[in-house]
N, C-alpha and C positions, 0 to 999 in steps of 0.2 A: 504494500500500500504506500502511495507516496503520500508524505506529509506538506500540507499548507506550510507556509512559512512560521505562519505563530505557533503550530503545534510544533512544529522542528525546532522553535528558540525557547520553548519551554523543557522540551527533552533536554535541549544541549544544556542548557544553564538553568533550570530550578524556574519558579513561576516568580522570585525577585527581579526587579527590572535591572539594567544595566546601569550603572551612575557615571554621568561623566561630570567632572571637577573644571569648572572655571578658571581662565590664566590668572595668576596670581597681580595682585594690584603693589606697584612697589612705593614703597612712602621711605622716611627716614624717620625709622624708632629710635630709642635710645641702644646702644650696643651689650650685649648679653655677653658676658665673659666666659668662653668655653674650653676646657684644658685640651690639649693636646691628646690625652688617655681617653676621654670623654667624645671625642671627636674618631678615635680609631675604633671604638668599640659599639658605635652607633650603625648597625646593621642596616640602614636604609641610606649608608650613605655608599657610593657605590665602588669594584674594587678592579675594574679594566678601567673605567673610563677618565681623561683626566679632568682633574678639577684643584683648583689652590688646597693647599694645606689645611685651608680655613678659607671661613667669610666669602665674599658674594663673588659670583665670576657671572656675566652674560659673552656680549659677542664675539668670536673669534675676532682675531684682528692681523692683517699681516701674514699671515700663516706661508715661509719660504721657506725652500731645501738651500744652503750656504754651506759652503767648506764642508760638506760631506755630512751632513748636519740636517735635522728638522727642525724649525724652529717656531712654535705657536707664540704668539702675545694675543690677550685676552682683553677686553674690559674686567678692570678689578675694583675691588672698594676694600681698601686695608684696613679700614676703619670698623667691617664688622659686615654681618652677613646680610644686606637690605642694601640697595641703589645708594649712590651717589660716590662726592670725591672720585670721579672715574682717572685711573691709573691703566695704564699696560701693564698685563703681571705678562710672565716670561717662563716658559718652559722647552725642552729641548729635547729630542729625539734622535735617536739612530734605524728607529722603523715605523716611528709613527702611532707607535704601542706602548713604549716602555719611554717613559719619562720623568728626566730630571729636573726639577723648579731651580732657576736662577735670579736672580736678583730684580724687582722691578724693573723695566727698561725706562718706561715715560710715566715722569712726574709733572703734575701742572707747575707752573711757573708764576710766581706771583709777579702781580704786573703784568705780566706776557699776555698774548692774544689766545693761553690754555688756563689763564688763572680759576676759573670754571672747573677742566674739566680736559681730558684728554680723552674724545671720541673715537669713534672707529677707524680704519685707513686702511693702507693697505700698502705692503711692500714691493720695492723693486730692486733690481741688480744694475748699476752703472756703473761699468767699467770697474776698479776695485772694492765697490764699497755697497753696502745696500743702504737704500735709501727709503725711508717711508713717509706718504704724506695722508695728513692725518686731521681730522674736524676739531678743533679747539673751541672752547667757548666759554665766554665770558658772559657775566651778567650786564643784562642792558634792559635802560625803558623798554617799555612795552614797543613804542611808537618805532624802536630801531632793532628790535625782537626777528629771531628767523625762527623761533623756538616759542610760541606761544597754545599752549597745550592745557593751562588752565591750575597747572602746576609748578610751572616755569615760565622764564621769560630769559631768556637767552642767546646770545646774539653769537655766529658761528661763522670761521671762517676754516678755509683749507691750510694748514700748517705743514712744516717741511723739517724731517731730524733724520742725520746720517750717521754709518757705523761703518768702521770698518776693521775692525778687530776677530779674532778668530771666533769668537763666542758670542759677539753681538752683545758685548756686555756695557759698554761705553757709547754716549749716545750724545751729538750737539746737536744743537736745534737752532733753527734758523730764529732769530729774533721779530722779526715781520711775517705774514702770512705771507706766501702767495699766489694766494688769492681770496683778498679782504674781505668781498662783498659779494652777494651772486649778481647777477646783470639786471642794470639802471634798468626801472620801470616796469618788470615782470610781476612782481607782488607774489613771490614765492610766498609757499607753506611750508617751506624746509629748506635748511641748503649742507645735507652732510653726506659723511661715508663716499671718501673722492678715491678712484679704481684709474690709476694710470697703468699705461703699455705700450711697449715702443712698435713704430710701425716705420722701416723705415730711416729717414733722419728726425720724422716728430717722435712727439709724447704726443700722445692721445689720453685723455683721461675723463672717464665721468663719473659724475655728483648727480646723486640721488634730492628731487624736488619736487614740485608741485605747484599749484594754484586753486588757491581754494576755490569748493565750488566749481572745480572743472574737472580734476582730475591731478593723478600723481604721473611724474615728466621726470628723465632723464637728461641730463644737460652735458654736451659735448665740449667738452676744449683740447686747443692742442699749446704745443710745448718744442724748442729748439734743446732745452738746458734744463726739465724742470723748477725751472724757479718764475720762468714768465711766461704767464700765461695768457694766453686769446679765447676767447669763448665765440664758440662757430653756434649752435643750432642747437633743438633739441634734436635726442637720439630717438626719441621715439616715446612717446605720451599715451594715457591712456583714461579711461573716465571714473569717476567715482560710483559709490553706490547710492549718492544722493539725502544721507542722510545727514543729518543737522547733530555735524560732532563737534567736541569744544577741540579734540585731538585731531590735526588734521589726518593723521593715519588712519585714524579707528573711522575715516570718512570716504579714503581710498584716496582721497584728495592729496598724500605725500606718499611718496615711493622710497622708503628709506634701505640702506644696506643694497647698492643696485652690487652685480658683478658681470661682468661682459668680456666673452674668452671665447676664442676658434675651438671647434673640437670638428676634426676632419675638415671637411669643405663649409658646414657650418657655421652659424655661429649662436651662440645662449647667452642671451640675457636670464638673470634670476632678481628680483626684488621682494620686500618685505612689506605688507601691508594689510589691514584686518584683523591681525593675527595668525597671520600665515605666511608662509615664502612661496612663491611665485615661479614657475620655470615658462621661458619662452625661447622657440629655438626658429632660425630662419636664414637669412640670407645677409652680410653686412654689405650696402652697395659702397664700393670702393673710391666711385668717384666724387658721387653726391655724400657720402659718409654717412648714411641713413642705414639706419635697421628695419627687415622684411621680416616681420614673423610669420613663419609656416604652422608652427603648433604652439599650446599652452598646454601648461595644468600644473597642478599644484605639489609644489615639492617633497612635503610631509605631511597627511592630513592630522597632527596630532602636537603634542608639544615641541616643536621644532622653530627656530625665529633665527632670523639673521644670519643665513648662513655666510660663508664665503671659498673662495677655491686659490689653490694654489697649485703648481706643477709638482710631480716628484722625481725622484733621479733618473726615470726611464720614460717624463714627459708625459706622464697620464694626468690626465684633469682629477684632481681631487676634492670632493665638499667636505664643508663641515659646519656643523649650524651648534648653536647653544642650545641645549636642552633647560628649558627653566623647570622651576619649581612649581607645582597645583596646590599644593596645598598651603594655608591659611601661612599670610605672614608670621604670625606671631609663632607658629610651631619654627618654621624653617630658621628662624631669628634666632629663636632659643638653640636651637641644633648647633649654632656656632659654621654649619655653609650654606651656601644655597646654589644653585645650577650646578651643569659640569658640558663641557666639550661633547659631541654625537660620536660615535667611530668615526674613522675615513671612510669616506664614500668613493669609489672611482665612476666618474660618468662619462657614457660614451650614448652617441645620439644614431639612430639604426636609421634605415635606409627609406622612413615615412618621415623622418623629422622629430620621432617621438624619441625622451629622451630616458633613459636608463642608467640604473647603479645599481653596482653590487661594494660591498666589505669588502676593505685593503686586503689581501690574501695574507697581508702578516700577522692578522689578526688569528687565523687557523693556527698560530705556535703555541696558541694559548690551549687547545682545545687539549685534555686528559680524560682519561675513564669512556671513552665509546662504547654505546650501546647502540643497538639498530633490531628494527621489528623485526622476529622472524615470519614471516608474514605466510599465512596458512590459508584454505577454506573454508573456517571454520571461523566466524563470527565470537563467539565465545570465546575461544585460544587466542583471537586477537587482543579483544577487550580486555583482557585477564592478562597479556604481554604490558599493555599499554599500560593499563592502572599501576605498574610498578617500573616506570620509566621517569623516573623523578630527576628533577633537579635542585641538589641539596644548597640550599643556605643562599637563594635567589642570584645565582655565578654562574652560570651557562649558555648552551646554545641548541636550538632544536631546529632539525630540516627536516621538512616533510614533503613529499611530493606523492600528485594524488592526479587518475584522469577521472573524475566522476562522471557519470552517464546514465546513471538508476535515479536519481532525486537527488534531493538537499544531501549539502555536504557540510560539515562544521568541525571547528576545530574552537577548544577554550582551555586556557590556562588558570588556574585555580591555586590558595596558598592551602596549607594542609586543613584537613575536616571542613573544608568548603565545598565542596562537590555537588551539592545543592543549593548554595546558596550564589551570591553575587561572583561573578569572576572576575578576574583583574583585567582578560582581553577573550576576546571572542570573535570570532572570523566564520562567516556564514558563503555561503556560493549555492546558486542554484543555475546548474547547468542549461537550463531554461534561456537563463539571461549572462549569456559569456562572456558579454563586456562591461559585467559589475560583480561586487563584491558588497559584502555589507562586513565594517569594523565595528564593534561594539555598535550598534545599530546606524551607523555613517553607512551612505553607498558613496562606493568611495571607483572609481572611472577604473577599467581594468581593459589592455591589450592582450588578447589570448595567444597563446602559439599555434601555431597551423593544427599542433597535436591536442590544442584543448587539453592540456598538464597545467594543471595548477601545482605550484611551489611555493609554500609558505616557509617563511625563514624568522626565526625570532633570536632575539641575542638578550637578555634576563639579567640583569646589574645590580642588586640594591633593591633600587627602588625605580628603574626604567626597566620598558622591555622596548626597544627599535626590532619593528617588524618589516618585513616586505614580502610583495608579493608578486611573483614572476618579473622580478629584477624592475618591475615601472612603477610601484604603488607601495609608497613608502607611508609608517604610524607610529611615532613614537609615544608611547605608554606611561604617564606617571604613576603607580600605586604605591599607599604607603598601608602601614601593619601596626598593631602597638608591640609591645614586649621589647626584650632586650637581645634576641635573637632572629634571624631571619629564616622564616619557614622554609620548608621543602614545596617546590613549586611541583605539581600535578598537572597531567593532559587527560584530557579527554576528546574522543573525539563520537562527533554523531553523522549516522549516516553508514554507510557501506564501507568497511574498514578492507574488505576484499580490492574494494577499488585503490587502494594505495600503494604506489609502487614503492617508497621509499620514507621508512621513520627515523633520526638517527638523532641521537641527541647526546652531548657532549658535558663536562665539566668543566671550567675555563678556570686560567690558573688565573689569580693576583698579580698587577705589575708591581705590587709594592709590597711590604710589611705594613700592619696593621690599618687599612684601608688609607694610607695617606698617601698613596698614587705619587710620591719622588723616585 
């Protein structure tokens, strides 16, 4: 008998509904002093993925391969686990997995044109030295505001600091912006997150904006020397959703965190806006310097913001976005951190314009203890494999690939003695409808294979799980637990367990000692 869909999401997960948690609203509490023992022992905080020692981290920043080196900087707040004082924190890699903290790189400058605040940016390699130019901001009236969001009032311009030291440890900064102001008479709703690239004998570079009431706009400039800059056109614009927000983002009316890179004959734009990151891939015209989008969609439907990409030492485009926090300031405060860095994504855009990622393969070093379904006739022998396929102490990794073709298919992840109760993630497909998926009840856009194989992939942290689904349909996951231990995470699956070709699920080792990811 095939089942409707609501009797199928009752079987898979219990007759509870599914709860999804609102992004978190960041303000500036007072600072909760949290020890270092208290911080490693806190089971929701997560043990692949990186994040500061402590205290608040959001967007990637910068993220380059140098002298043989990976090299992330972050927005940081040193000052305690909640937004503001935004700082570069500095971490360092040899695979992108295993990471050591070094020293702040960017501090605001009082007086300077970052006494504010040292925003997002993003690095480049010139000649000996890397160079990164970066959104600074300072407090201003309202009436000379680029930043007016109902919480702030801050005035931004593009800023310039170079290194050329083997560690990227030493860092001078240009004393003037350059480039002060966005362009005479526009009436931006933003002017941040500036993405330079050589083409050529320019710099090309652009800065994520907007206009209120019309939409959020990319802004093109080019560059002889980055230090001076000309601003050509927009790169390409797009409308809002019309609603009456005090934030121009939350109105679609600013386009913040844009990134714009080749991949093949290509090209991908990605920005941040609603709550969401954004992916568009298409054509760059060479002459006119305009961007052709061929496809959209949405980069992550889940807690995922701000991504941005860098090259790595064999030239594959790699993403990485900030995973924030859901749950209620005051908890994540008290905890002493809050966000951490995604994995490495590598994307590569197929032969529709649609654009695809999978996990850095260095990430597979981590994987210990395999087990995989021995996969039978027998309904019963499967269900009874599965029920004791666990993943102990929420640290692992599960692939599952399935061609379903009898009715609904489901798969949900559960912490221990919840098996009827609420789940942490849940994935439904009804082979009916091949170019959708439902995530914890999101229909979330799906490109099938010629083979109609669905491949769900999940990677379990803490307290994320980053799912996808046949390499185009990316969810990252917040859930949190009380106690002072992290459960054993449990699968289940509903539906025809005959029809699965492949269950495999792993244990992932720590890059660190006691969850502090150096």
């Amino acid at each position: 008998m095939t089942l409707n869909r609501r009797d199928f999401l009752i079987k898979l997960i219990g007759a509870t509904s599914v709860t999804v948690l609102s992004q978190c609203t960041l303000l500036h509490p007072l600072l909760a002093s949290v020890s270092p023992a208290n911080l490693a022992t806190d089971p929701r905080r997560p043990q692949f993925h990186l994040l500061p020692a402590a205290n608040w981290m959001n967007d990637p920043n910068g993220p380059i391969y140098w002298n043989g080196q990976y090299h992330m900087f972050y927005q940081y707040n040193p000052n305690g686990a909640f937004w503001g004082d935004m700082h570069w924190g500095h971490a360092i890699s040899a695979d992108m997995v295993h990471w050591r903290h070094l020293p702040i790189a960017l501090t605001p400058t009082p007086g300077g044109p970052d006494s504010a605040g040292c925003f997002s940016g993003t690095s480049v390699i010139d000649g000996d030295r890397v160079v990164v130019i970066y959104t600074g901001v300072v407090s201003s009236p309202e009436d000379e505001a680029t930043i007016r969001d109902g919480l702030h009032s801050l005035k931004e311009s593009q800023c310039l600091a170079f290194s050329s030291d083997k560690d990227l440890r030493t860092w001078t900064k240009d004393p003037q912006p350059v480039i002060a102001m966005p362009p005479a008479g526009m009436g931006v709703s933003g002017f941040r997150d500036p993405v330079p690239w050589r083409h050529g004998e320019w710099w090309y570079m652009v800065v994520g904006s907007g206009i209120r009431g019309k939409g959020g706009a990319v802004l093109l400039y080019r560059s002889r020397n980055l230090r001076h800059w000309d601003y050509l056109h927009l790169l390409t614009q797009g409308n809002g959703n019309g609603k009456n927000a005090t934030n121009p983002v939350d109105s679609g009316d600013m386009w913040e965190c844009p990134d714009f890179f080749p991949i093949g004959e290509k090209h991908v734009l990605i920005h941040s806006a609603e709550g969401k990151a954004y992916w568009q891939a298409g054509v760059f015209d060479p002459e006119q310097l305009i961007f052709l989008p061929e496809q959209n969609g949405v980069l992550d439907y889940g807690s995922f913001y701000a991504p941005k990409t860098q090259l790595d030492e064999h030239q594959n485009r790699v993403l990485w976005g900030w995973i924030p926090e859901t749950r209620p300031l005051e908890e994540y405060r008290a905890s002493g951190w809050a966000g951490m860095m995604s994995l490495p994504r590598i994307l590569t855009v197929d032969e529709k314009s649609n654009l695809c990622m999978t996990i850095a393969p260095a990430v597979e070093k981590l994987r210990q203890s395999p087990r995989t379904l021995q996969i039978s006739n027998s309904e019963e022998q499967n269900q009874d494999q599965i029920a004791r396929m666990h993943v102990k102490n929420c640290c692992g990794e599960i692939l599952c690939t399935a061609k379903p073709a009898s009715g609904m298919f489901g798969l949900s992840l559960f912490g221990n003695g919840e098996a009827n109760g609420t789940p942490w993630l849940t994935v439904e497909y009804d082979p009916a409808q091949p170019d959708q998926l439902r995530l914890d009840e999101k229909p979330v856009s799906l490109h099938p294979s010629k083979t109609r194989e669905l491949e769900l992939h999940f990677y379990i942290d803490g307290s994320v799980i980053e799912a996808f689904v046949n390499k185009r349909a990316a969810y990252t996951k917040r859930f949190y637990y009380d106690g002072s231990l992290a459960p054993q995470l449990n699968i289940k699956v509903g539906g025809m367990t005959t029809e699965i070709s492949n269950l495999s699920t792993w244990q992932l080792a720590p890059i660190s000692i006691k969850r502090l990811t150096t």
